[in-house]
N, CA, C and O atoms as a MOPAC input file, in Angstrom:
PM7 MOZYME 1SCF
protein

 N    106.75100 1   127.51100 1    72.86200 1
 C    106.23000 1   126.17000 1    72.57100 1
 C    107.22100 1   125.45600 1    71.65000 1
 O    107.78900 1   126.09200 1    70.76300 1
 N    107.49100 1   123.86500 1    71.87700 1
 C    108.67800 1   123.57700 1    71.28300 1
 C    107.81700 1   122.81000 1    70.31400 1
 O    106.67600 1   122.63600 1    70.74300 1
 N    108.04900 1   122.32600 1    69.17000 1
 C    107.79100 1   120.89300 1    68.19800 1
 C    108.48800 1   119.54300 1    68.40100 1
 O    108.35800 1   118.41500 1    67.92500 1
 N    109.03400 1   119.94700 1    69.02400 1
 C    109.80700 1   118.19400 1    69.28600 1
 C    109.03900 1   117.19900 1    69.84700 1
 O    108.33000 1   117.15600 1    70.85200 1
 N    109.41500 1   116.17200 1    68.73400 1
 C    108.77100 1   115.12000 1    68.51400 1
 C    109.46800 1   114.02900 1    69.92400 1
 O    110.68600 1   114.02200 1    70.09900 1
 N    108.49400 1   113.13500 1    70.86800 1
 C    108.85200 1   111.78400 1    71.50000 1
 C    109.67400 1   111.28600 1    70.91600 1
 O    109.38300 1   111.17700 1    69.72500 1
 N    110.88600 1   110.79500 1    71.25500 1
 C    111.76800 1   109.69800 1    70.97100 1
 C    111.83900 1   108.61800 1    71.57100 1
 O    112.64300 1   108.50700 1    72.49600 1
 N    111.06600 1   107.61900 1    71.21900 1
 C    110.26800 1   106.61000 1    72.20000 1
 C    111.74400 1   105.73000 1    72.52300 1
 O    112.65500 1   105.81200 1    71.69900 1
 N    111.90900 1   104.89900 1    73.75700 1
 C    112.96600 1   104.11900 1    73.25400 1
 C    112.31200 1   102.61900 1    74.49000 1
 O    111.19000 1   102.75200 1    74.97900 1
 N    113.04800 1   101.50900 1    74.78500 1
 C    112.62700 1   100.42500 1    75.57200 1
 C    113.84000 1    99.96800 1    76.43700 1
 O    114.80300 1    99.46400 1    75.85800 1
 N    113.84800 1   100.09400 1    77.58900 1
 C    115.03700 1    99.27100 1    78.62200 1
 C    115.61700 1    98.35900 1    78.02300 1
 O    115.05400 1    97.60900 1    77.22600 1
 N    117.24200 1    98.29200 1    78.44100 1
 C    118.08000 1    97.21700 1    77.65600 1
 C    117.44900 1    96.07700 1    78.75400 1
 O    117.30200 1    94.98600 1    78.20300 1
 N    117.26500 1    96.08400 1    79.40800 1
 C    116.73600 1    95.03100 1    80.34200 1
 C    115.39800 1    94.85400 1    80.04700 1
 O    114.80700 1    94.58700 1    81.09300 1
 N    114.32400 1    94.89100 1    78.67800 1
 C    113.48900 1    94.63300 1    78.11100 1
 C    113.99700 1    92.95700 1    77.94800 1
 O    115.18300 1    92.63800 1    77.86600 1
 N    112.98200 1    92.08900 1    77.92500 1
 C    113.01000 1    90.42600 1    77.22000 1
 C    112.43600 1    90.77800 1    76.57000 1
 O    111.64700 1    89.83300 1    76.56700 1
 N    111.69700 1    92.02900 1    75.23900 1
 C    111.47400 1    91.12200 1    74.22100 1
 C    109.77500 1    90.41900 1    73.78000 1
 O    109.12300 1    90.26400 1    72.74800 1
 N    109.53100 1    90.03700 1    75.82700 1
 C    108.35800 1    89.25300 1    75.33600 1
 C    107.51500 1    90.03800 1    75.17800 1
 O    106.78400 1    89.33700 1    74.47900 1
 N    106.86400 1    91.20800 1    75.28500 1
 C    106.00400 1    91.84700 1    74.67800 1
 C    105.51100 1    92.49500 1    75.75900 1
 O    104.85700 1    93.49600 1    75.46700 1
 N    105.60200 1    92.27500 1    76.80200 1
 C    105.11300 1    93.26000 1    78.16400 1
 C    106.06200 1    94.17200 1    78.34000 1
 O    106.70600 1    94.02400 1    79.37800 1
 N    106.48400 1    95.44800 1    77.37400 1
 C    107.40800 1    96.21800 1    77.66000 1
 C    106.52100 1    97.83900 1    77.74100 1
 O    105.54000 1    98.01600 1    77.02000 1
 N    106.95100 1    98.78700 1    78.57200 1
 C    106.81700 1   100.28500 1    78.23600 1
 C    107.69000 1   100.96000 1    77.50200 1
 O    108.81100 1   100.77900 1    77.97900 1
 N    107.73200 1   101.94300 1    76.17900 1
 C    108.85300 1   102.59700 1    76.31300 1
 C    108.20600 1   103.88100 1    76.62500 1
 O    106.99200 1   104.03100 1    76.76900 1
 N    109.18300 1   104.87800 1    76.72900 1
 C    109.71700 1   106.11500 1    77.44600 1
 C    110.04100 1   107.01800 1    76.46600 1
 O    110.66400 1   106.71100 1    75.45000 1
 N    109.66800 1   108.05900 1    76.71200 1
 C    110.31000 1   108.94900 1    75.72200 1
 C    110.89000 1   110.50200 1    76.70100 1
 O    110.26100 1   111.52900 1    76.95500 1
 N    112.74500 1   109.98300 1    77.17100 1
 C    112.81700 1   110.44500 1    77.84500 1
 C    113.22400 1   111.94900 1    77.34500 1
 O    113.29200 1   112.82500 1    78.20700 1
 N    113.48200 1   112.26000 1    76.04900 1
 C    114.11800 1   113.57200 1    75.66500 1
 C    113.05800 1   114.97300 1    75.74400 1
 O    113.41700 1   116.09700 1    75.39200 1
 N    111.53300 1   114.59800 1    76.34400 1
 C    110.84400 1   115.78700 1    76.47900 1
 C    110.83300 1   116.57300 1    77.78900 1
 O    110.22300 1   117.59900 1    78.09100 1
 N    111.72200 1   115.76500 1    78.52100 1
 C    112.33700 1   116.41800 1    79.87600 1
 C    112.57400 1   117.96700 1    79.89800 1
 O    111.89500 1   118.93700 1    80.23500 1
 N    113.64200 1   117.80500 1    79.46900 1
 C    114.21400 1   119.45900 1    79.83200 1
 C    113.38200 1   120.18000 1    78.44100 1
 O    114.11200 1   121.10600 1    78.08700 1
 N    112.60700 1   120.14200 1    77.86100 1
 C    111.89300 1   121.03700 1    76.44800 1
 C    110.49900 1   121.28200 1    77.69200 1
 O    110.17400 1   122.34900 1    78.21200 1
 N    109.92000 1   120.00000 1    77.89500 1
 C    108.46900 1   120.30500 1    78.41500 1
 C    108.72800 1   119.62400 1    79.85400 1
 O    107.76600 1   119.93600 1    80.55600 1
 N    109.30600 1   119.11000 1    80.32200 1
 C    109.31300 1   118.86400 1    81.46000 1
 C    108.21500 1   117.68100 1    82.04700 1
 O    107.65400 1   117.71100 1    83.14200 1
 N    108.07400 1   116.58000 1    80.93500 1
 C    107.91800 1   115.80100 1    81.40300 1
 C    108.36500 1   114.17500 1    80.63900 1
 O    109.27200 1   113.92900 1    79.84300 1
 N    107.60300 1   113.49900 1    81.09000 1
 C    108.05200 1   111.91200 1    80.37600 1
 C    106.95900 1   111.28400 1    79.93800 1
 O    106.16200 1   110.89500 1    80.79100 1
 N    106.68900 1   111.05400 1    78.58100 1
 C    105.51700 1   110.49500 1    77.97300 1
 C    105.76100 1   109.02400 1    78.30400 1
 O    106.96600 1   108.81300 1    78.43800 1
 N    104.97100 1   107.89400 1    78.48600 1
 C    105.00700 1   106.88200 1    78.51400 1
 C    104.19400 1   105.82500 1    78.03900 1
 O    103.38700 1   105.39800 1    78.86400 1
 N    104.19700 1   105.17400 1    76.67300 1
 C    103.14300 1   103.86700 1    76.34000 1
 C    103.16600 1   102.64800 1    76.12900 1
 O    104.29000 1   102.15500 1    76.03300 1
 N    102.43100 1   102.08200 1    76.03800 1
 C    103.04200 1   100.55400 1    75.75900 1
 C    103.51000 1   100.10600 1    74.59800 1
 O    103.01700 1   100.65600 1    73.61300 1
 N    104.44900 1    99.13400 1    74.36500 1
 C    105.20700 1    99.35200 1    73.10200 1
 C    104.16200 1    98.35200 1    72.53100 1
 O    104.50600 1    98.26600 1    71.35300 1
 N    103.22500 1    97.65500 1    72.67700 1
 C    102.44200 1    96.93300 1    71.67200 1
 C    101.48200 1    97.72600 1    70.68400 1
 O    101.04600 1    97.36000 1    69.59300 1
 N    101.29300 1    98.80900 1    71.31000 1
 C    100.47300 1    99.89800 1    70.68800 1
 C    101.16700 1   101.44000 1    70.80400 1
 O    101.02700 1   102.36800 1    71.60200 1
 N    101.98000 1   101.22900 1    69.60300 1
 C    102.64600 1   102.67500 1    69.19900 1
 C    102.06800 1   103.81700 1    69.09600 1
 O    102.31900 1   104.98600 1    69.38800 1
 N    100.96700 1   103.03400 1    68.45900 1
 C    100.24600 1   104.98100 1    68.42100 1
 C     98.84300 1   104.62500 1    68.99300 1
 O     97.79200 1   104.71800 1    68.35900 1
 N     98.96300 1   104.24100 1    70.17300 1
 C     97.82700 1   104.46400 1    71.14400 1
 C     98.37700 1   105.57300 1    72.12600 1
 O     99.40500 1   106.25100 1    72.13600 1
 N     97.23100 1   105.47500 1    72.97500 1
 C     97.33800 1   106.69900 1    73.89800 1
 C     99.13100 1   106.66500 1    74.92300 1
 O     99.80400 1   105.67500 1    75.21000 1
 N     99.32300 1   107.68100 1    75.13400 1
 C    100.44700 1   107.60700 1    76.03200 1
 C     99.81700 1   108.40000 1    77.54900 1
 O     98.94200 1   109.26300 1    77.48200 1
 N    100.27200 1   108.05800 1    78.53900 1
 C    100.34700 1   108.83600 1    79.63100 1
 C    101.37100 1   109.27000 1    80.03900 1
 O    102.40500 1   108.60400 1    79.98600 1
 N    101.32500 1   110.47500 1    80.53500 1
 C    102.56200 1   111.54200 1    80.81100 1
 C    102.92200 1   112.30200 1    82.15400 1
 O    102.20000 1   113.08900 1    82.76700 1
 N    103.95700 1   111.96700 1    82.40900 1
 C    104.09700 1   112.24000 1    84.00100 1
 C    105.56800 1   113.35100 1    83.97200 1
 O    106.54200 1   113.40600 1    83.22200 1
 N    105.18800 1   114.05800 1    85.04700 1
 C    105.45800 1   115.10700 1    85.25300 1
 C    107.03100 1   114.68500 1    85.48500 1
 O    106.94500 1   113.63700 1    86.12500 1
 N    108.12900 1   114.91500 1    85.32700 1
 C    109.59200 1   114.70700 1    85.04000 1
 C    110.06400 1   114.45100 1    86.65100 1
 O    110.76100 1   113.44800 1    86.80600 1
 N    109.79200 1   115.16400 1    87.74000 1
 C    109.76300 1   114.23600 1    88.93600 1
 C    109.29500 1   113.20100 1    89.91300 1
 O    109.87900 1   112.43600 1    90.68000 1
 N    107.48700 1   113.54400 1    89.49300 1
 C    106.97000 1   112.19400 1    89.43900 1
 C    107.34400 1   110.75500 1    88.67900 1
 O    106.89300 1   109.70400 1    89.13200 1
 N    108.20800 1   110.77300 1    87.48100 1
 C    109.14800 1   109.61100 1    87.09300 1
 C    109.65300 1   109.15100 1    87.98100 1
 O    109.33900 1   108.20100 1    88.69700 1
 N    110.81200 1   110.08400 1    87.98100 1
 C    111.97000 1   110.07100 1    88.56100 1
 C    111.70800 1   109.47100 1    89.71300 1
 O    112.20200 1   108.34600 1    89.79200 1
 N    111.08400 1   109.83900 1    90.66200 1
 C    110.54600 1   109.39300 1    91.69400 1
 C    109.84500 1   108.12700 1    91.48500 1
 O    109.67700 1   107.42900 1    92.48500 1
 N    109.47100 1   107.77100 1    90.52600 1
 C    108.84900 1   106.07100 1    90.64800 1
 C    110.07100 1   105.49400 1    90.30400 1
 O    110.51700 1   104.82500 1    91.23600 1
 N    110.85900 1   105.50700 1    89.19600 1
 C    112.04400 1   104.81600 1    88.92200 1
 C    113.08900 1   104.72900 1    90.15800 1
 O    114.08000 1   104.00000 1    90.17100 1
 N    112.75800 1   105.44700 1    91.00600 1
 C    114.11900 1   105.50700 1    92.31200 1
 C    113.43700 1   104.25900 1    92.84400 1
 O    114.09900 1   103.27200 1    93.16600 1
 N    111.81100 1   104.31000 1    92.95700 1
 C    111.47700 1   103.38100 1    94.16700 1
 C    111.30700 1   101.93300 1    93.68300 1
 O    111.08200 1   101.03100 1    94.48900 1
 N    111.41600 1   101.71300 1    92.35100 1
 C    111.35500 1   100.63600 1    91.51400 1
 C    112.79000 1    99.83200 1    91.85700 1
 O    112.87500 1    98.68900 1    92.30500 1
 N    114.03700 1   100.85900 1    91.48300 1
 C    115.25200 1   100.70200 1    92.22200 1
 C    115.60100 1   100.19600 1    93.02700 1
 O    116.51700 1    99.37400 1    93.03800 1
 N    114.60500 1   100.76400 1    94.38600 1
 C    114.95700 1    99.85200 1    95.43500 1
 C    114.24200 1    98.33000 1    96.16400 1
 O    114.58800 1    97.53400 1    97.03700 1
 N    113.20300 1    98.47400 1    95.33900 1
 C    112.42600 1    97.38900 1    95.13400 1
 C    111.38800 1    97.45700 1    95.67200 1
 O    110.79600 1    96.46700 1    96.10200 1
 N    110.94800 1    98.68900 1    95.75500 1
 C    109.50800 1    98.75300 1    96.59800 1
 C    108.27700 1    98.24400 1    96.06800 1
 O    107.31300 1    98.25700 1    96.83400 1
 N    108.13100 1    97.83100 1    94.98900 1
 C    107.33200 1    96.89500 1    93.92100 1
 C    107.58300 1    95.68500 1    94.01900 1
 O    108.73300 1    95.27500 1    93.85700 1
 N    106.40300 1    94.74500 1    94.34700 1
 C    106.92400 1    92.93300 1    94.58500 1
 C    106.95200 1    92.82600 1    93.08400 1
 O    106.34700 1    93.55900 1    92.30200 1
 N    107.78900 1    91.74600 1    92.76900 1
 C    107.65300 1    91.05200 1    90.94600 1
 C    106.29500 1    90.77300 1    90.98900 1
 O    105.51000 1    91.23100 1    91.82000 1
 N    106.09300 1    90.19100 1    90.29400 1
 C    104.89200 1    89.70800 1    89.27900 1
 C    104.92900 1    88.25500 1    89.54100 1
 O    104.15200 1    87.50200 1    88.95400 1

């Protein structure tokens, strides 16, 4: 069992305006997955996805399989 703490961080392609997620990608290779919350509420709940289930949404985000907003 490791202690390492989330290292939350936010996309350089964040604006700023307040609709951001960050990521806390360094629990990857320790626990093998990716915590994720909203940065308006730091210490609210996070949800946590399994290190290829990410991966796998960020590929399809990539290619744009998500309409904008």
């Amino acid at each position: 069992m490791t202690t390492e703490s989330p290292r939350w961080f936010k996309s350089s392609y964040s604006d700023n305006g307040g609709a951001c997620v960050e990521v806390a990608a360094n629990l990857v290779a320790s626990r093998g997955v990716v915590p994720v919350r909203d940065s308006k509420e730091p210490h609210g709940p996070a949800l946590t996805f399994e290190a290829c289930a990410w991966s796998s949404f960020v590929s399809a985000v990539k290619r744009g399989e998500f309409p904008a907003a």
